[in-house]
C-alpha positions in Angstrom: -16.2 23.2 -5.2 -17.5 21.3 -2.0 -15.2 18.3 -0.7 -17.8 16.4 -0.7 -18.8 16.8 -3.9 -15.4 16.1 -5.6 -14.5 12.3 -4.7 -17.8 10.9 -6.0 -16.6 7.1 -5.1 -13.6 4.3 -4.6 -12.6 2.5 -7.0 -11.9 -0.8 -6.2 -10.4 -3.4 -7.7 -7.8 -6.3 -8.0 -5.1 -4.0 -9.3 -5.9 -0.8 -6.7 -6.0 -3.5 -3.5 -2.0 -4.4 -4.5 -1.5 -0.6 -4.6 -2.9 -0.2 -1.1 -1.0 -2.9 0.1 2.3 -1.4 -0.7 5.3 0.5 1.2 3.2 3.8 -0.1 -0.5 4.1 0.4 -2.0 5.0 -3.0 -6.0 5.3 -3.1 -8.0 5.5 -6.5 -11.1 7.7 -6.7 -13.5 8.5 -9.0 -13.6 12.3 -8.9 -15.7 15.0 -10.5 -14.5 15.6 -14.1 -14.4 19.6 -13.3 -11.9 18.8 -10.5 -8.0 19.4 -10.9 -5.0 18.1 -8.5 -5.2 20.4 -6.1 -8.9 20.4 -5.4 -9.1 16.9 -5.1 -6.2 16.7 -2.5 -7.6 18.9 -0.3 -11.1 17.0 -0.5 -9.4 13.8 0.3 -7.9 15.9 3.7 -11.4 17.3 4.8 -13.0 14.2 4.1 -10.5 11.4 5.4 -8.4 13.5 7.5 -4.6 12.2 6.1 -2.5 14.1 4.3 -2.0 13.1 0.7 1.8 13.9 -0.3 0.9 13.6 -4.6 -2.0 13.3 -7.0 -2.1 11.9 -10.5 -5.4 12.3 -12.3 -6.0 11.1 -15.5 -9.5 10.9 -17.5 -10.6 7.6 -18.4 -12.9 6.9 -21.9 -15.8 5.5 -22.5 -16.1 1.6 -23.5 -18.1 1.0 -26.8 -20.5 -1.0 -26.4 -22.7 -3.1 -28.6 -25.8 -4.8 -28.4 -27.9 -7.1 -30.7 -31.5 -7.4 -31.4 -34.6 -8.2 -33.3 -34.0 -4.8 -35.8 -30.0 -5.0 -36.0 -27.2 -4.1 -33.7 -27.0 -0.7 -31.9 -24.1 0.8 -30.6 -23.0 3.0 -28.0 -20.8 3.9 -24.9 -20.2 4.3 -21.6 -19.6 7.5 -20.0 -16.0 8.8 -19.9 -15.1 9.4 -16.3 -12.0 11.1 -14.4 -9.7 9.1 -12.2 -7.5 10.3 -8.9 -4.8 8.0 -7.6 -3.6 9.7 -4.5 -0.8 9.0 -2.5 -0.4 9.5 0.9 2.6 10.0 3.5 4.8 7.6 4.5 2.7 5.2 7.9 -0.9 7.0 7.1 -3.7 5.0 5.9 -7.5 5.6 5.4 -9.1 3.6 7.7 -12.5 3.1 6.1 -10.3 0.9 3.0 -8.2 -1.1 5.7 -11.4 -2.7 7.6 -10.6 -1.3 10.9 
């Protein structure tokens, strides 16, 4: 699979802005739900050029969702979605997250 094509966006938020800001640099990604650890590790060399030391991924589920109108309520969800939280060595950062 094509780096490019495996970290589909950031994710940020409150909570992943405290884990950037930490003694270790740990990014979150959204990432392609076909990709595995070691795919995504390399995509985030090609693409950012650090080097990540781990990788936790973990698939994230869909919300329900409900909405009301004029013939009842209807139901449904979002789309479940794969998350990469990668963390990289010791004094590396991704430049295009810190603003510089």
């Amino acid at each position: 699979m094509d780096a490019s094509r495996v970290i589909i966006e950031p994710v940020l938020t409150e909570k992943t802005n405290v884990m950037r800001e930490g003694e270790e640099k740990k990014y979150v990604f959204k990432v392609d739900p076909r990709a595995n650890k070691v795919q995504v590790m390399n995509a985030v060399k090609t693409v950012f050029s650090v080097n990540p030391v781990k990788c936790n991924i973990l698939s994230v589920k869909g919300k329900t969702k409900t909405q009301r109108t004029k013939g009842g309520t209807r139901t449904g969800s979002t789309k479940p979605w794969k998350k990469a939280i990668v963390t990289l060595k010791k004094g590396e950062a991704i430049d295009a997250f810190e603003g510089v």
